[in-house]
N, CA, C and O atoms as a Tinker XYZ file with bonds, in Angstrom:
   168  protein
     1  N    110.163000   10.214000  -16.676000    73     2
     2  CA   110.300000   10.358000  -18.100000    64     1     3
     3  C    109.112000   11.196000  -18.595000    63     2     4     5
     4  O    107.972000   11.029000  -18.160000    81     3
     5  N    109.380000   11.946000  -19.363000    73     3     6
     6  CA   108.893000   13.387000  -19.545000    64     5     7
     7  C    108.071000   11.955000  -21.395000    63     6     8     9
     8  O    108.708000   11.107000  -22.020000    81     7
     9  N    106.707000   12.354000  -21.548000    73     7    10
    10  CA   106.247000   11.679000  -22.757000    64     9    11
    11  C    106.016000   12.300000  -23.705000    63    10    12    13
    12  O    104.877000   12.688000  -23.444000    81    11
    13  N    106.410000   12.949000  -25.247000    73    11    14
    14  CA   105.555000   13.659000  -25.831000    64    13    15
    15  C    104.330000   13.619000  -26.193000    63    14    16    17
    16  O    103.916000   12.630000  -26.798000    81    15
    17  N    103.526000   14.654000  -25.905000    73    15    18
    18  CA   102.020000   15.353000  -26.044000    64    17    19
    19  C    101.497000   14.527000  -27.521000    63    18    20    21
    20  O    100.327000   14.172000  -27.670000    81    19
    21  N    102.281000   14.361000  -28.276000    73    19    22
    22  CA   101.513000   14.105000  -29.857000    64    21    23
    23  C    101.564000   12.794000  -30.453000    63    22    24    25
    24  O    101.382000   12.527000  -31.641000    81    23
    25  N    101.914000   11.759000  -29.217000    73    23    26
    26  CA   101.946000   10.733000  -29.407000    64    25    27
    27  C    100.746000    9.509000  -29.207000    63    26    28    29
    28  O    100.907000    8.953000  -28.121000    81    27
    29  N     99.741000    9.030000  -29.884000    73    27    30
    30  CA    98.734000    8.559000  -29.728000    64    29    31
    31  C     98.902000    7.390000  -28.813000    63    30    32    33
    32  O    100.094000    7.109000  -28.689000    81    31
    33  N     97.743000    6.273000  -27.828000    73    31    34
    34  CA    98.073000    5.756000  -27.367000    64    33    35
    35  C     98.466000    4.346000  -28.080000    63    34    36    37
    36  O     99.199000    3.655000  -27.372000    81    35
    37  N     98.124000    3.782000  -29.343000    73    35    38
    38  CA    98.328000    3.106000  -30.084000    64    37    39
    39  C     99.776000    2.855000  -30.073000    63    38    40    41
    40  O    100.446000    1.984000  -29.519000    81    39
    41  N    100.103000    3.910000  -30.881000    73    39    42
    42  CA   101.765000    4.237000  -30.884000    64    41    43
    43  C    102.380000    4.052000  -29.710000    63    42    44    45
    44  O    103.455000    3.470000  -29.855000    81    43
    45  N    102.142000    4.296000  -28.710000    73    43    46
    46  CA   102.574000    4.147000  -27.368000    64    45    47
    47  C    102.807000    2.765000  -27.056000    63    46    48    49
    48  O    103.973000    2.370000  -27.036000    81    47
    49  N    101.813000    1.932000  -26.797000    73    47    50
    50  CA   101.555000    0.417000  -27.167000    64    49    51
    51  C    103.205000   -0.454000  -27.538000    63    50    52    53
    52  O    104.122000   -1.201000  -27.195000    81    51
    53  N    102.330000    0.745000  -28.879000    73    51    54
    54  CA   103.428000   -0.341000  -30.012000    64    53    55
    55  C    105.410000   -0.277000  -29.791000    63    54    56    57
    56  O    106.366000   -0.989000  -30.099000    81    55
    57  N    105.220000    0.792000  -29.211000    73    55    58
    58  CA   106.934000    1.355000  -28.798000    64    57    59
    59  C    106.831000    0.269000  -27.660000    63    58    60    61
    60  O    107.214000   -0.864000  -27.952000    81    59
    61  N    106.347000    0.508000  -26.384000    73    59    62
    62  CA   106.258000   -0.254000  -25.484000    64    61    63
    63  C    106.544000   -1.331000  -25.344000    63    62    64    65
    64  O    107.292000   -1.674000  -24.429000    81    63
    65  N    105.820000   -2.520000  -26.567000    73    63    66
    66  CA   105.930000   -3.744000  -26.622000    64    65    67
    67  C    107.142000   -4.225000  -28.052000    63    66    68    69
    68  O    107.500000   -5.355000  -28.385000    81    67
    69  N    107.459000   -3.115000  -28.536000    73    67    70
    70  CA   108.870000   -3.464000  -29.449000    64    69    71
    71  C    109.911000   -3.193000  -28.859000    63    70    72    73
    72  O    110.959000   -3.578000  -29.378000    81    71
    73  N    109.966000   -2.420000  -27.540000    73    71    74
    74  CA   111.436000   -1.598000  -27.674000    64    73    75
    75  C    111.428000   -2.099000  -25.505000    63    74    76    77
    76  O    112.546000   -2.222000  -25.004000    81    75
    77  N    110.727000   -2.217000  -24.975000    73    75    78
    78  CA   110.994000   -2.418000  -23.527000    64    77    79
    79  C    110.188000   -3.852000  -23.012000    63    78    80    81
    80  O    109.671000   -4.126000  -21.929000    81    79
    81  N    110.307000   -4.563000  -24.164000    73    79    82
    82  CA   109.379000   -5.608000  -23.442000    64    81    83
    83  C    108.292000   -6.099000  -23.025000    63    82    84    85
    84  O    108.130000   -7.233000  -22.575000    81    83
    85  N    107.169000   -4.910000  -23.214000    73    83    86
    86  CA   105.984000   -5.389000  -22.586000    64    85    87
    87  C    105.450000   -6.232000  -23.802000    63    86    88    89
    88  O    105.817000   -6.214000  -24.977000    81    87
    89  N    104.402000   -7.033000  -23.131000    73    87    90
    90  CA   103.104000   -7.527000  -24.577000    64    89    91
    91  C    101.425000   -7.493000  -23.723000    63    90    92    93
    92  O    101.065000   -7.689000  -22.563000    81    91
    93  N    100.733000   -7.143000  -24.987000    73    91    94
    94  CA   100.071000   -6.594000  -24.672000    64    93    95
    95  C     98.774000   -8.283000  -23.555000    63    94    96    97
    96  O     98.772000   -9.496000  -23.764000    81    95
    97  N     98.226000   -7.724000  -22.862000    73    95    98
    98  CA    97.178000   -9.159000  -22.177000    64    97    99
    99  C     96.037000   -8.954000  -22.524000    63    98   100   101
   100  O     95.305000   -9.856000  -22.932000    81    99
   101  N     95.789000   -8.091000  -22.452000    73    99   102
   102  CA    93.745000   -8.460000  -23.221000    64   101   103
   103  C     93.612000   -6.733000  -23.268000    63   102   104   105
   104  O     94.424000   -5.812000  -23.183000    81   103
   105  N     92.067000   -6.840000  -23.458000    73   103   106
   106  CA    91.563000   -4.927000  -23.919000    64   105   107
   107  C     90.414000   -5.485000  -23.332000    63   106   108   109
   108  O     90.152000   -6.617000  -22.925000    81   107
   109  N     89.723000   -4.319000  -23.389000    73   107   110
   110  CA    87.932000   -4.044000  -23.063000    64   109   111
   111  C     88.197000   -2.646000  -23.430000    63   110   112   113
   112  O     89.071000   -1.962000  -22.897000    81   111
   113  N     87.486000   -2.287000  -24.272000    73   111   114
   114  CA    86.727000   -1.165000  -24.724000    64   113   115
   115  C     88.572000   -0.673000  -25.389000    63   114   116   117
   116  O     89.388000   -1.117000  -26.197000    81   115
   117  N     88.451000    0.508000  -24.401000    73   115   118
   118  CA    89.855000    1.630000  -25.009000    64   117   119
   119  C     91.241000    1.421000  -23.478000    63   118   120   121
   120  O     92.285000    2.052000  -23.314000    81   119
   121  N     90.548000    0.143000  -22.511000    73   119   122
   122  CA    91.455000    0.015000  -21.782000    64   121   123
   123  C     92.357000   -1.411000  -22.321000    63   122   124   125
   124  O     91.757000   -2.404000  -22.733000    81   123
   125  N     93.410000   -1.365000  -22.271000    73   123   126
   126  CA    94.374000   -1.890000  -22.543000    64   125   127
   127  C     95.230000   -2.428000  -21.757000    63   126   128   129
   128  O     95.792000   -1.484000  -21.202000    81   127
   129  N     95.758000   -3.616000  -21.298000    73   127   130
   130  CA    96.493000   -3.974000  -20.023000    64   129   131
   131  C     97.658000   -4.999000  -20.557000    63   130   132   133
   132  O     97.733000   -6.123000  -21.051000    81   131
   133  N     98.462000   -3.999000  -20.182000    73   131   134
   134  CA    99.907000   -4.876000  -20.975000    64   133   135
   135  C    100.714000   -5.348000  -19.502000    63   134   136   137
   136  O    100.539000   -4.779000  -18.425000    81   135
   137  N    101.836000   -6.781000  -19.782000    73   135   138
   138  CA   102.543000   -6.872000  -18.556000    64   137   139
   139  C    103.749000   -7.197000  -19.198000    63   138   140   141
   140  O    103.654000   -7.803000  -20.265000    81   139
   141  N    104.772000   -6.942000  -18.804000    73   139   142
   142  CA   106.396000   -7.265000  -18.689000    64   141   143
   143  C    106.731000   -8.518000  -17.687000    63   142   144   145
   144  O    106.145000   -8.737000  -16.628000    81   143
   145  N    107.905000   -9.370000  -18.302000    73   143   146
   146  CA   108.740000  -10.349000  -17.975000    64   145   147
   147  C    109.172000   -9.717000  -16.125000    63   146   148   149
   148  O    109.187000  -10.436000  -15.127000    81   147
   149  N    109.409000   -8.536000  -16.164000    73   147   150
   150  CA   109.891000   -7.760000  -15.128000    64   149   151
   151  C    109.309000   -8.268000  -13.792000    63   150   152   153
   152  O    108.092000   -8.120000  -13.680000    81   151
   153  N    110.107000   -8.969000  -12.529000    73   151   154
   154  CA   109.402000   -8.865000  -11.162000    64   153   155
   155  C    109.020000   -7.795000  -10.343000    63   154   156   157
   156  O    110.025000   -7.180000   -9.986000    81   155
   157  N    107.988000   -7.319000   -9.897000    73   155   158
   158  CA   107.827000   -6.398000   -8.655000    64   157   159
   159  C    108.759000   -6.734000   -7.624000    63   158   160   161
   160  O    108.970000   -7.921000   -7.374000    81   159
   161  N    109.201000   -6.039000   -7.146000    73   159   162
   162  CA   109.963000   -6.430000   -5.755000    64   161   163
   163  C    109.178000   -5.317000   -4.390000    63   162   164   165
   164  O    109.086000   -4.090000   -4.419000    81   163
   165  N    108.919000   -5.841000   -3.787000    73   163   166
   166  CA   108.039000   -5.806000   -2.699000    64   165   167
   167  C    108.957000   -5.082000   -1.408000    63   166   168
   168  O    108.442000   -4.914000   -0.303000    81   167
């Protein structure tokens, strides 16, 4: 999936966790670590 260039990472976030499920798990500084319901399969 191709992302547009003019999209801040905020915004990104926020699509992310309204529209595919993720929520966000903690921050430090400007890193951000979100996880999904979703299993890895190995």
């Amino acid at each position: 999936m191709k992302l547009p260039r003019d999209l801040r990472g905020a915004e990104l976030i926020k699509l992310l966790c309204k529209h595919f499920g993720y929520r966000r798990v903690n921050q430090e500084g400007s890193h951000v670590i979100l996880e999904t319901g979703e299993l890895r399969q190995h």
